[in-house]
C-alpha positions as a Markdown table, in Angstrom:
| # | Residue | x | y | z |
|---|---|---|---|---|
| 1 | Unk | 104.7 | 93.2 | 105.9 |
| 2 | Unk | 103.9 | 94.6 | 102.3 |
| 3 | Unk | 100.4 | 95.1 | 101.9 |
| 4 | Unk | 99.5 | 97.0 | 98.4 |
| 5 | Unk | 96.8 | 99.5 | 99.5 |
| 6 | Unk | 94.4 | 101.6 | 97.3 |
| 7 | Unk | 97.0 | 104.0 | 96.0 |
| 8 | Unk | 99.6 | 101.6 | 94.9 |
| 9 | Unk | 96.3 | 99.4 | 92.8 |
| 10 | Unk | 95.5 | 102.4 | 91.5 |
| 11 | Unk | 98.3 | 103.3 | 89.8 |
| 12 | Unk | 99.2 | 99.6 | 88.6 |
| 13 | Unk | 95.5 | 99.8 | 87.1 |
| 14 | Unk | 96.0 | 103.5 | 85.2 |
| 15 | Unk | 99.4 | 102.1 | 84.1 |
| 16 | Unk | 97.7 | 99.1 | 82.4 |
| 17 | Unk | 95.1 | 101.6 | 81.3 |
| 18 | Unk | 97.2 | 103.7 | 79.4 |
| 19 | Unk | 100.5 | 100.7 | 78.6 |
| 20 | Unk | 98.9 | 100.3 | 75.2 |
| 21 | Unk | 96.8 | 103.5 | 74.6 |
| 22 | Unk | 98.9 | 106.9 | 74.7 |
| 23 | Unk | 95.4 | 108.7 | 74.0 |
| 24 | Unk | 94.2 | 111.5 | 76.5 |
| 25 | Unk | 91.4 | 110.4 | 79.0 |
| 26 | Unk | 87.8 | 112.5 | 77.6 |
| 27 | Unk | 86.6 | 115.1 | 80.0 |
| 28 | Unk | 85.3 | 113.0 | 83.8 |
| 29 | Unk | 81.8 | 113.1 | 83.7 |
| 30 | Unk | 79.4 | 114.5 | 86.6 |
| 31 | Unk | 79.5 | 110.7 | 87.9 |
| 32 | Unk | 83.0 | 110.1 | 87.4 |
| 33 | Unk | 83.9 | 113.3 | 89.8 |
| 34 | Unk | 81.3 | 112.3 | 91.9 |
| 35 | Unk | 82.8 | 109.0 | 92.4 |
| 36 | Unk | 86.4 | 110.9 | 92.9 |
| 37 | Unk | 84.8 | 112.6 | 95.7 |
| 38 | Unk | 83.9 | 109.5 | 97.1 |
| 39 | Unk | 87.1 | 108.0 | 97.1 |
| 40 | Unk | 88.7 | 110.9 | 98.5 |
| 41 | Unk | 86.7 | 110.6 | 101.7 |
| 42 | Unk | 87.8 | 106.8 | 101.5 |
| 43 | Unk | 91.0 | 107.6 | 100.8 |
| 44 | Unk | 91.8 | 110.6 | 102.3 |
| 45 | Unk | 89.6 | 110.8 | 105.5 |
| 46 | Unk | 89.3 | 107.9 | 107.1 |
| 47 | Unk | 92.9 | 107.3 | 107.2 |
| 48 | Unk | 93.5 | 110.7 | 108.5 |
| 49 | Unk | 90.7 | 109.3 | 111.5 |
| 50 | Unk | 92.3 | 106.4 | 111.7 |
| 51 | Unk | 95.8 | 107.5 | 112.0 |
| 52 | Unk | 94.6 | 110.1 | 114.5 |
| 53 | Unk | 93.0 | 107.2 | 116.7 |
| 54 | Unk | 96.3 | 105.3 | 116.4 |
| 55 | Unk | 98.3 | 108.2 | 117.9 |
| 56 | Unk | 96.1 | 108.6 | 120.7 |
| 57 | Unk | 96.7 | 104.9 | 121.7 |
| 58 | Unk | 100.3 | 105.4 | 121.2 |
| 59 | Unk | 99.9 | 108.1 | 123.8 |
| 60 | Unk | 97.9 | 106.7 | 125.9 |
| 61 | Unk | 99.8 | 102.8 | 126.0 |
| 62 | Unk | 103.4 | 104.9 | 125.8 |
| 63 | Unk | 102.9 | 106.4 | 129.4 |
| 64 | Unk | 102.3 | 102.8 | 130.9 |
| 65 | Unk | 106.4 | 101.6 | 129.3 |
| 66 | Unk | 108.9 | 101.6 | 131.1 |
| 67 | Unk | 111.4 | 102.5 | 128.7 |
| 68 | Unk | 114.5 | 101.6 | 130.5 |
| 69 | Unk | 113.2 | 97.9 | 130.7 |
| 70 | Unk | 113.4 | 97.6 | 126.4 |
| 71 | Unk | 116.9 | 97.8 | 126.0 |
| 72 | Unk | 117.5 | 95.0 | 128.3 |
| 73 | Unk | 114.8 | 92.9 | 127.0 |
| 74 | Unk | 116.9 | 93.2 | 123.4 |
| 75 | Unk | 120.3 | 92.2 | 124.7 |
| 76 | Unk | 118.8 | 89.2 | 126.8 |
| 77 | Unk | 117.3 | 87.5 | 123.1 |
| 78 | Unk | 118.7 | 84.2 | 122.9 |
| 79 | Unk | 121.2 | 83.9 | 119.5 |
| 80 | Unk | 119.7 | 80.7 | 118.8 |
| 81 | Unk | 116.1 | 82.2 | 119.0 |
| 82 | Unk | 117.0 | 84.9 | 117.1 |
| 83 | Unk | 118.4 | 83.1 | 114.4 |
| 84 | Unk | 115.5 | 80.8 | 114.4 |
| 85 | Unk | 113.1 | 84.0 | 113.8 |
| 86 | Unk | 115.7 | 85.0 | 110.7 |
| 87 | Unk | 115.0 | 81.7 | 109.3 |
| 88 | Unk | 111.2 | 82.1 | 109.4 |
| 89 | Unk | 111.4 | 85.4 | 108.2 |
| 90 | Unk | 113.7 | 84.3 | 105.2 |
| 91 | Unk | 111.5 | 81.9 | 104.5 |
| 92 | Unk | 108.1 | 84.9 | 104.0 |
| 93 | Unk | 110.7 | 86.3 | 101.9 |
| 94 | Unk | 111.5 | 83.3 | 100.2 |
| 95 | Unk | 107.6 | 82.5 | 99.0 |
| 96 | Unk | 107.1 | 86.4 | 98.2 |
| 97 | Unk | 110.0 | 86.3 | 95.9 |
| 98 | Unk | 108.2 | 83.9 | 94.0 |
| 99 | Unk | 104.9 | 86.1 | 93.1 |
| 100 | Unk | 106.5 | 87.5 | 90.3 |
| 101 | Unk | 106.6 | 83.8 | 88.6 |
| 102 | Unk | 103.1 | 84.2 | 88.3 |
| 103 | Unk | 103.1 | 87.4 | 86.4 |
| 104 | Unk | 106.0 | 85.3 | 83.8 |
| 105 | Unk | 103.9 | 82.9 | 82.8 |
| 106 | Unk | 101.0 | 85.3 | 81.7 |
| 107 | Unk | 103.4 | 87.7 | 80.1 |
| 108 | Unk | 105.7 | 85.1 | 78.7 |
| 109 | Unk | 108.8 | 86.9 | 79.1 |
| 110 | Unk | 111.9 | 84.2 | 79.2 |
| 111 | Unk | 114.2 | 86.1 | 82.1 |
| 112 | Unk | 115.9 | 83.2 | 84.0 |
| 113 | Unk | 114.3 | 81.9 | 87.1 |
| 114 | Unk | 117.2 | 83.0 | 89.3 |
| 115 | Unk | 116.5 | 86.5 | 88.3 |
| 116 | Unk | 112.9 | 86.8 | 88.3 |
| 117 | Unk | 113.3 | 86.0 | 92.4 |
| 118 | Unk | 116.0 | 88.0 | 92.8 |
| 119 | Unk | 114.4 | 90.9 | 91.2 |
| 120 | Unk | 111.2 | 90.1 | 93.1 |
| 121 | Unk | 113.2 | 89.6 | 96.4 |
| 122 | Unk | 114.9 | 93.1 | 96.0 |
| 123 | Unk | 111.5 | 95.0 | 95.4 |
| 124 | Unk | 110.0 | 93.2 | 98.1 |
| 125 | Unk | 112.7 | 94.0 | 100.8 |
| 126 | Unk | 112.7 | 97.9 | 99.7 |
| 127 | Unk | 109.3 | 97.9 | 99.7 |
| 128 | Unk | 108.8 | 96.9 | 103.5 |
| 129 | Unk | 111.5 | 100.1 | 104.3 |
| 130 | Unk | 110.3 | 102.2 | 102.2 |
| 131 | Unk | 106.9 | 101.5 | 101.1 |
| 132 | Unk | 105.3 | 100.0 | 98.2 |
| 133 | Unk | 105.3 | 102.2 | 95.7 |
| 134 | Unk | 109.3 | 103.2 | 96.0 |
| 135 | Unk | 110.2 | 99.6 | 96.8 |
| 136 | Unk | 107.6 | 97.2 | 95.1 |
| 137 | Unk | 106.9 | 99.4 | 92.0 |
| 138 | Unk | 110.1 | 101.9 | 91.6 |
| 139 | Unk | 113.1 | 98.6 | 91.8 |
| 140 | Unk | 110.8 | 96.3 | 89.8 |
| 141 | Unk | 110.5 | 98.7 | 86.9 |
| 142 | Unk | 114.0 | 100.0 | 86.9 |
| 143 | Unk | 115.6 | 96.5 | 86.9 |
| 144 | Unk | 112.7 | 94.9 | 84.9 |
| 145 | Unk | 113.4 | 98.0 | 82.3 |
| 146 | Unk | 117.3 | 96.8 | 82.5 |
| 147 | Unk | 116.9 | 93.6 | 81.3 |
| 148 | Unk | 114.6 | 94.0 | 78.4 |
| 149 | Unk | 110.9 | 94.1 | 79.6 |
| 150 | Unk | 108.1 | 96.8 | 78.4 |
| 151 | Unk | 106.3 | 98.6 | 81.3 |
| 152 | Unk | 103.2 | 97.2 | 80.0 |
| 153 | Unk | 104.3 | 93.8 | 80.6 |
| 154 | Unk | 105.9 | 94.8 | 84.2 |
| 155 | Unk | 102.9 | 96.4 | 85.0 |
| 156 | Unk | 100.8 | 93.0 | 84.4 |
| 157 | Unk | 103.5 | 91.3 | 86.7 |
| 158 | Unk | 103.2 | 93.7 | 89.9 |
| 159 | Unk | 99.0 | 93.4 | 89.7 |
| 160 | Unk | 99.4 | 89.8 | 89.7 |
| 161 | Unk | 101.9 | 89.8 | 92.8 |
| 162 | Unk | 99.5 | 92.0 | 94.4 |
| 163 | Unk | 96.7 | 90.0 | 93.4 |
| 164 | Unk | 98.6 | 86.8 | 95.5 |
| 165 | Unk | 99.7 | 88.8 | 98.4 |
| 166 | Unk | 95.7 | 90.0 | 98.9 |
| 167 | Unk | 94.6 | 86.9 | 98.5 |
| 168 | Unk | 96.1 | 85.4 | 101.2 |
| 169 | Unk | 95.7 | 87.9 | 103.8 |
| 170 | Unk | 91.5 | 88.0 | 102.7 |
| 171 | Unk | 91.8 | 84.8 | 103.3 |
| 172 | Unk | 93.3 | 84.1 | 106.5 |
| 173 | Unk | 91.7 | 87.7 | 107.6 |
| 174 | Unk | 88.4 | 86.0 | 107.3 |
| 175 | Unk | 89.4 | 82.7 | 108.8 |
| 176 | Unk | 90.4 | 84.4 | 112.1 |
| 177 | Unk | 87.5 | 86.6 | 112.1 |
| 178 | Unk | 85.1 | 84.4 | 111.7 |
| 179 | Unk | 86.4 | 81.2 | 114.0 |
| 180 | Unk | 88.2 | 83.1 | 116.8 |
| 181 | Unk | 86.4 | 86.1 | 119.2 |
| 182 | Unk | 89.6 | 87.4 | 120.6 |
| 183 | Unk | 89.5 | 88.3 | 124.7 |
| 184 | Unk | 91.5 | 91.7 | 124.0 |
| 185 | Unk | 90.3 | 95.7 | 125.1 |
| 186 | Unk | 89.3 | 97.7 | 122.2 |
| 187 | Unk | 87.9 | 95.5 | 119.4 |
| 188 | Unk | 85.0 | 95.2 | 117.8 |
| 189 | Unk | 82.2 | 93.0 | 119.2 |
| 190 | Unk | 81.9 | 89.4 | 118.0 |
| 191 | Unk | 79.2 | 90.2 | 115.6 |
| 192 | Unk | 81.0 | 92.5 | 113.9 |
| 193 | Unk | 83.8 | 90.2 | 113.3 |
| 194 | Unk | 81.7 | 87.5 | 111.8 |
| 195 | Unk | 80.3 | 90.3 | 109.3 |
| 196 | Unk | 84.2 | 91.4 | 108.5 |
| 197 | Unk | 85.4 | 87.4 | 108.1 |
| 198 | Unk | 82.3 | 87.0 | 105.9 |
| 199 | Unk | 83.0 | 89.5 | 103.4 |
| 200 | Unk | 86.6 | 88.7 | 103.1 |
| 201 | Unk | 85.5 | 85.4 | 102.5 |
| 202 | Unk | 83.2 | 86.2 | 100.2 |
| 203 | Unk | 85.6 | 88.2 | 98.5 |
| 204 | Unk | 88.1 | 85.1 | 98.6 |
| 205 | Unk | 85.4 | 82.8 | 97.2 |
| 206 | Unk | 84.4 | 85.1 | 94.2 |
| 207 | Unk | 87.5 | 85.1 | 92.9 |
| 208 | Unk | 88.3 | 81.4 | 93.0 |
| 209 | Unk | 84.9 | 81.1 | 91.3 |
| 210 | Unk | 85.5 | 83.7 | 88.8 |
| 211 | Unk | 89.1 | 81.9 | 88.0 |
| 212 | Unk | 87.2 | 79.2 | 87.5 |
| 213 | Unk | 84.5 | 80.4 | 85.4 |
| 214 | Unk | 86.7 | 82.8 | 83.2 |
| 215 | Unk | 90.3 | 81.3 | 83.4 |
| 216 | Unk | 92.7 | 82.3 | 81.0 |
| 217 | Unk | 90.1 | 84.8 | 79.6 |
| 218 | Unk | 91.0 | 88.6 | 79.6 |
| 219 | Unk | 88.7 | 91.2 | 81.0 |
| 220 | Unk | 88.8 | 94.5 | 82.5 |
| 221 | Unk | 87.8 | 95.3 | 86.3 |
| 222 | Unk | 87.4 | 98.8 | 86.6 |
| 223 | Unk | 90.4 | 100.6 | 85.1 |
| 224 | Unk | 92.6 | 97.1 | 85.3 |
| 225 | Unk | 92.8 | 94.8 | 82.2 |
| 226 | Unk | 94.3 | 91.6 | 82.7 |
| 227 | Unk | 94.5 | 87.8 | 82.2 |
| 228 | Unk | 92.2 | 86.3 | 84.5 |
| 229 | Unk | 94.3 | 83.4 | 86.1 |
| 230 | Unk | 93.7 | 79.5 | 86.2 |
| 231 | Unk | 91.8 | 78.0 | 88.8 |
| 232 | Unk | 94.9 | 76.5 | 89.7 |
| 233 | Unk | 96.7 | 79.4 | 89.8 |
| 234 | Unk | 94.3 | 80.9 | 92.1 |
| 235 | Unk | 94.5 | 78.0 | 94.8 |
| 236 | Unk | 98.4 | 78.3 | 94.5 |
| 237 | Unk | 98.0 | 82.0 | 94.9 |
| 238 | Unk | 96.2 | 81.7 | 98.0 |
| 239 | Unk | 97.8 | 79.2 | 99.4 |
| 240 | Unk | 101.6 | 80.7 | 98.9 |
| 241 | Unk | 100.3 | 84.0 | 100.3 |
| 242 | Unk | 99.0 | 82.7 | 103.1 |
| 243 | Unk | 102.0 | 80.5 | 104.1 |
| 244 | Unk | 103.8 | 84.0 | 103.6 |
| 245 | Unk | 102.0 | 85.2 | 106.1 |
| 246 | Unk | 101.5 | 82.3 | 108.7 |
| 247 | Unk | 105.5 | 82.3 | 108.7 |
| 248 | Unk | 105.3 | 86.5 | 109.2 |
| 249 | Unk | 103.2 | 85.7 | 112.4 |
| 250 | Unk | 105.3 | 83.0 | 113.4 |
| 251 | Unk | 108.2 | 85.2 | 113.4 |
| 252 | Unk | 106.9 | 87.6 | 115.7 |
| 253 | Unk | 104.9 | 85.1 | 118.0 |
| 254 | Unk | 109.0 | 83.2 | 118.7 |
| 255 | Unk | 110.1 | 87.0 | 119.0 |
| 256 | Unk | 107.3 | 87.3 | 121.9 |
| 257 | Unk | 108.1 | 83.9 | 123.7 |
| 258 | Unk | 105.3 | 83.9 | 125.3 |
| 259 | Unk | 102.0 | 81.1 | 125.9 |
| 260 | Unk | 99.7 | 83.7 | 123.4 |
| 261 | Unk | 97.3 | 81.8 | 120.9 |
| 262 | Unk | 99.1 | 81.7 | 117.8 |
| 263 | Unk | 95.5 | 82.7 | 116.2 |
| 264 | Unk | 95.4 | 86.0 | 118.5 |
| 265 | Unk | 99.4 | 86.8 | 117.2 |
| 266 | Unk | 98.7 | 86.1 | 113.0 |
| 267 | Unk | 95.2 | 88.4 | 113.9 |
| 268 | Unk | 97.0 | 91.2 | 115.7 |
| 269 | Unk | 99.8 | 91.1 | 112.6 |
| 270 | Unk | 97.2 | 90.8 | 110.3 |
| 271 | Unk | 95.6 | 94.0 | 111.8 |
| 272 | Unk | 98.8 | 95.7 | 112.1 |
| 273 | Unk | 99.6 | 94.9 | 108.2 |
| 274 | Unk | 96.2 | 97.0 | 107.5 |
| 275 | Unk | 96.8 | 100.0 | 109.7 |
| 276 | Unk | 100.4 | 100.5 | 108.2 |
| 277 | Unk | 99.0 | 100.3 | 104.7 |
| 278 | Unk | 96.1 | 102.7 | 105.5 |
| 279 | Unk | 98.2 | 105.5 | 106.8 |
| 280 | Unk | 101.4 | 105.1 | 104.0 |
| 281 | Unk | 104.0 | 104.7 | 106.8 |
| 282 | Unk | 107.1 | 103.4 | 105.4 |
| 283 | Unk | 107.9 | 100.1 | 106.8 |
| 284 | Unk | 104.5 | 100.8 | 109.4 |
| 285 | Unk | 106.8 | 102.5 | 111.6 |
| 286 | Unk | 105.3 | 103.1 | 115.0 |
| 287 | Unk | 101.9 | 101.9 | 113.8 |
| 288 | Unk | 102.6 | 98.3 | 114.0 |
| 289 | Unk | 103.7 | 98.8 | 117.3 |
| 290 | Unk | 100.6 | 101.0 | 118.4 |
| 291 | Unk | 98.2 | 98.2 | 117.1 |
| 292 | Unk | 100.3 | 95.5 | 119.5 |
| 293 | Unk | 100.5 | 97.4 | 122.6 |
| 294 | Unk | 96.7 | 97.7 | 122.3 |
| 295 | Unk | 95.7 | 94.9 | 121.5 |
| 296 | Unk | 98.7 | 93.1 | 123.8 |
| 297 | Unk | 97.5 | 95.0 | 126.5 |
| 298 | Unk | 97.9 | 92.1 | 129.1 |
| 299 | Unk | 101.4 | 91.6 | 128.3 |
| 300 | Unk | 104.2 | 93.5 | 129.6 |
| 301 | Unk | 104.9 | 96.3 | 127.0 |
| 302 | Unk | 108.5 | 96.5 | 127.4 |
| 303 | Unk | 108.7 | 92.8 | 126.6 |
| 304 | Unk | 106.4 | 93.5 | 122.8 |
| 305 | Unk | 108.5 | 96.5 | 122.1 |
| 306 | Unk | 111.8 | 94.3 | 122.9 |
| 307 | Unk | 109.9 | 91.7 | 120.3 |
| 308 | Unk | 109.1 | 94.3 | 117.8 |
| 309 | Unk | 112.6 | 95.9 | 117.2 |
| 310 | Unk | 114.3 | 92.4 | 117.2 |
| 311 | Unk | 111.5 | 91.7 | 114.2 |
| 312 | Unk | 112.2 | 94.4 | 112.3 |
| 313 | Unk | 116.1 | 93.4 | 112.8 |
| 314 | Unk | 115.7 | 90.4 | 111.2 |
| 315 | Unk | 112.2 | 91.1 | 108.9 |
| 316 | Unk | 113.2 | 94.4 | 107.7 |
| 317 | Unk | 116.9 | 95.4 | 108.2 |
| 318 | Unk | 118.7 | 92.3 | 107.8 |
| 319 | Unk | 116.8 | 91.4 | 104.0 |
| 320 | Unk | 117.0 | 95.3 | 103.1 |
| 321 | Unk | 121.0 | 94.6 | 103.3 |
| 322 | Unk | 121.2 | 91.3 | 101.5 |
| 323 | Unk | 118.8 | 93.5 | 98.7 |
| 324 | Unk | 121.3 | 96.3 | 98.3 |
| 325 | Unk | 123.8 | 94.0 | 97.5 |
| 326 | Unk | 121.7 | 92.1 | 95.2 |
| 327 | Unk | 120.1 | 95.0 | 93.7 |
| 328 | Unk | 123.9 | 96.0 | 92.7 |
| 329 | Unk | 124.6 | 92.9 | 91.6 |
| 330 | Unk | 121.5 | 93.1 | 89.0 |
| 331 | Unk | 122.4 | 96.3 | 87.9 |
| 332 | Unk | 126.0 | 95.5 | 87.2 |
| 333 | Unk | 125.3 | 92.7 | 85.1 |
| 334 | Unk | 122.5 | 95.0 | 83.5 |
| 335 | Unk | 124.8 | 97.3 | 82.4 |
| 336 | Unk | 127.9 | 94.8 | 81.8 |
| 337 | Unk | 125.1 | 93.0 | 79.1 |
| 338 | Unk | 123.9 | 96.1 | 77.1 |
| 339 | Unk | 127.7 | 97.3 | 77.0 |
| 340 | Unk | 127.7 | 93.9 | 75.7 |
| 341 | Unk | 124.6 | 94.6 | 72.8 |
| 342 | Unk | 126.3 | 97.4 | 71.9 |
| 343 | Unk | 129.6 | 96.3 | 70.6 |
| 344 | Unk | 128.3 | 93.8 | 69.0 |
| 345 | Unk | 126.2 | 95.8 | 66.7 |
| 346 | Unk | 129.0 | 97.8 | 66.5 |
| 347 | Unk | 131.5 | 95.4 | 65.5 |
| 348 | Unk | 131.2 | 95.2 | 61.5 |
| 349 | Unk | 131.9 | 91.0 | 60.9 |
| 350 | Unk | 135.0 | 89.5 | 60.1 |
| 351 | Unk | 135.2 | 87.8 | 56.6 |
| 352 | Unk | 136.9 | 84.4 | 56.4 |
């Protein structure tokens, strides 16, 4: 479950700072470095508080397991249902593949369509094993690079898949948190979650308006200069990331086979996305699975870690394989075409 966090923005935005204009930053001014302390409390610390919290309900949740019950719970997984889960998670994969068509039409590159997913699907598959910046940035750029695009014009690209993918989860973040006051341990009183579903709606809403105010217009948000999309394109944004999601959810809630609310299983995900980005786990390892045996805490913990490791068989493992290959396959015929360039500007023409 990619979820682009401040870090991986940040350098997208100093990227499209700098794409065009090689010229040295001036000298930060006192507010600039005040504002860098600020961030590095955001940043830094409350991750670091966060994280530490999340360990101590790993803890505390971990001596409740009986471990020798998860095994079991894995081998006992239906093929069918497992297969059915593959399909659902294919199909996230599927609609997050197609993110970087967005980023095509503003730059007006014309790299086939077949290659745009598959160069999408590999950086998204990487990036949920071994985070975003290795996986969603690092592939992109190298096979982007290989078939002919500029960094600046990759750059614009990844912010507008990012762009999509928080979209959607703002959106269905603040759906949940404002229409369903979950029954679970540990969470945040109802008011507090009608303040959290407001803003991300808020947030949601702004943009839709500002799309449609300022559409196809370019202007610069903070250190970020880009092509404000179409109002259309922002409806189609939202509603693509949020099917990708809804189908991540779905995944797990077969995995768990259990009578839970579908609403409580997409929130607890949704959670879980946020607390992996936060603390830069690759692939969320161990945090995801923190956040649903605390928030699961009715359930039989054996049975959500059995559900867990089967989803990141088939979410994480399974599509990192089918990438390698693919990612292979790119650079191959990367390499077999400029081989290609070459001796054709080497080859002097043949008079008739």
């Amino acid at each position: 479950m990619v979820l682009h966090t401040y870090r991986e923005t940040t350098t997208i935005s100093r990227l499209m700072k700098h794409a065009d204009d090689p010229v040295e930053e001036p000298a930060r001014s006192k507010a600039a470095k005040s504002s860098a302390a600020w961030r590095y409390w955001v940043v830094r610390v409350l991750p670091l508080l966060f994280g530490v919290t999340v360990i101590g309900l790993t803890l505390q949740r971990g001596q409740t397991i009986a471990w020798g019950e998860v095994w079991p719970a894995v081998r006992s997984y239906d093929p069918a249902l497992v297969l059915t889960a593959l399909l659902s998670a294919l199909g996230s994969y599927a609609i997050c593949s197609s993110y970087d068509l967005f980023g095509q039409r503003h730059v007006g590159h014309h790299l086939p369509l077949a290659r745009v997913l598959a160069i999408n699907f590999v950086g998204y598959a990487f990036s949920q094993n071994l985070g975003a910046m290795v996986g969603g940035m690092g592939f992109r750029y190298r096979l982007y690079h290989r078939y002919g695009l500029k960094p600046a014009q990759t750059t614009q690209i990844i912010a507008l898949s990012v762009l999509t993918n928080w979209s959607g989860y703002l959106l269905l973040l603040g759906l949940v948190l404002m229409f369903w006051t979950p029954t679970v341990p540990r969470f945040p009183p109802p008011p507090w979650l009608i303040a959290g579903g407001s803003v991300a709606l808020v947030i949601v809403a702004a943009y839709v308006g500002l799309c449609c105010c300022a559409g196809h217009r370019k202007l610069k948000f903070w250190r970020l200069r880009m092509q404000v999309p179409s109002a259309s394109m922002a409806v189609l944004q939202l509603l693509l990331s949020s099917v990708s999601w809804i189908l991540i959810a779905a995944t797990v809630a077969r995995l768990l086979s259990t009578d839970l609310p579908f609403s409580l299983v997409l929130g607890v995900v949704l959670l879980g996305s946020m607390a992996g980005a936060l603390l830069h786990v690759p692939a969320g390892l161990g945090v995801l699975e923190a956040v649903f045996l605390a928030m699961l805490s009715q359930q039989n913990p054996a049975q959500v870690l059995a559900a867990l490791l089967v989803f990141r068989v088939v979410y994480q493992l399974v599509p990192l394989s089918l990438a390698a290959l693919l990612y292979l396959l790119l650079e191959w015929r990367g390499r077999r075409g400029e081989t290609a360039a070459r001796h054709n500007r080497t080859t002097p023409p043949i008079n008739g």
